[in-house]
C-alpha positions in Angstrom: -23.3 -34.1 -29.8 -25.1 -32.4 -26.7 -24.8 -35.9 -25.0 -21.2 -36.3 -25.4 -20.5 -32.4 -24.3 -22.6 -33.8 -20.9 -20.5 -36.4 -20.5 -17.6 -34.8 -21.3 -18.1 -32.4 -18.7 -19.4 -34.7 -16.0 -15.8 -36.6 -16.4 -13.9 -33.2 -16.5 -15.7 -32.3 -13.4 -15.3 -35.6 -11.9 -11.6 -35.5 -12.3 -11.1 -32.0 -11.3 -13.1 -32.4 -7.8 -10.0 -35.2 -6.8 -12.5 -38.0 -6.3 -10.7 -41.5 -6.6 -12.5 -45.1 -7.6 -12.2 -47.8 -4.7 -8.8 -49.3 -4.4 -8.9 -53.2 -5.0 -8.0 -55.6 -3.0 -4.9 -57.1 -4.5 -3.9 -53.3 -4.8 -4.3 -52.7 -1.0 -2.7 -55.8 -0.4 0.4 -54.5 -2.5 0.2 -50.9 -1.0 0.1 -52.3 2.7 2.7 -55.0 2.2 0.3 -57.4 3.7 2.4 -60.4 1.5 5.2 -59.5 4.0 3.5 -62.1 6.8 0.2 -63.4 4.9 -0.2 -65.6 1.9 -2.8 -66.9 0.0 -3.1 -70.4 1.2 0.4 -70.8 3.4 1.5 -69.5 6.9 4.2 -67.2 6.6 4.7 -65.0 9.6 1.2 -64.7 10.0 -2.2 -67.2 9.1 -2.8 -67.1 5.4 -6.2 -65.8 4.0 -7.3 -69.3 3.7 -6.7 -70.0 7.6 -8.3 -66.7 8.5 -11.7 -67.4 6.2 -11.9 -70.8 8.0 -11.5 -69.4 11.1 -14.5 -67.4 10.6 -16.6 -69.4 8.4 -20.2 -69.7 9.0 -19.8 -66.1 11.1 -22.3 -63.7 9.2 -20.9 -60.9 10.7 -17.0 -61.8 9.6 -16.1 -59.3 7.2 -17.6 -56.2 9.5 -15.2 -57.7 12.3 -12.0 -57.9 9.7 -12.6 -54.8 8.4 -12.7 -53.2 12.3 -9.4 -55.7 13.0 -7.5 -54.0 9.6 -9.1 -50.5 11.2 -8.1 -50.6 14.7 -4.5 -52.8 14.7 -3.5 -53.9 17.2 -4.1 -57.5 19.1 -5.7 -59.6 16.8 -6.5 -62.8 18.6 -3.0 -64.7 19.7 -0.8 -63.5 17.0 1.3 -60.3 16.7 0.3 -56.8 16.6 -1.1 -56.0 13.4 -0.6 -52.9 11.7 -3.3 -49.9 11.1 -4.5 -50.3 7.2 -4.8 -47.2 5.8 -7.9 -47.5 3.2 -11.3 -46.3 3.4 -13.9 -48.5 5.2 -15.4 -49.7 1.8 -12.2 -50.3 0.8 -11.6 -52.4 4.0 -14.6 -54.1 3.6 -14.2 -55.4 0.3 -10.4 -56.6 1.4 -12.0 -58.6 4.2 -14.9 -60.1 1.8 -11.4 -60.9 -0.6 -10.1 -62.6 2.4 -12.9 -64.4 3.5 -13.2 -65.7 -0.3 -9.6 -67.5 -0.1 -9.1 -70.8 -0.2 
């Protein structure tokens, strides 16, 4: 019974202090209307997340660079301006490790 009143306060605490779990992926994806220009595996208005993963495959450092690309906005290689993505930088990171992961 002690154990459960530990946990049980540890969660009320948790919930109370306004700390949020990580967003996924798909959800920043739905959030940020990135489906409005990118796709899976098809060019829309923008390269899909297949194009962009090949275009940095076998780049170690690929998924620091999305994530400062989704950061920054702005100029992203020859295409159009790309919005600002408002999400944390873990968040950012694991939606350029998503992207990376198409195919």
């Amino acid at each position: 019974m002690k154990s459960f009143v530990t946990i049980a306060a540890t969660l009320a605490a948790f919930a109370a202090s306004g700390a949020s779990l990580a967003a996924s992926p798909e959800d920043i994806i739905a959030k940020e209307k990135c489906s409005t220009c990118h796709t899976a595996t098809t060019t829309k208005k923008a390269p899909s997340f297949a194009a962009i993963a090949g275009k940095y495959k076998g780049n170690a450092d690929a998924a620091n660079k999305i994530a400062a690309e989704l950061k920054s906005g702005g100029k992203v290689g020859d295409e159009e301006d790309h919005k600002k993505v408002a999400a944390s930088d873990a968040d950012l990171k694991a939606l350029a490790t998503y992207i990376l992961g198409a195919k």
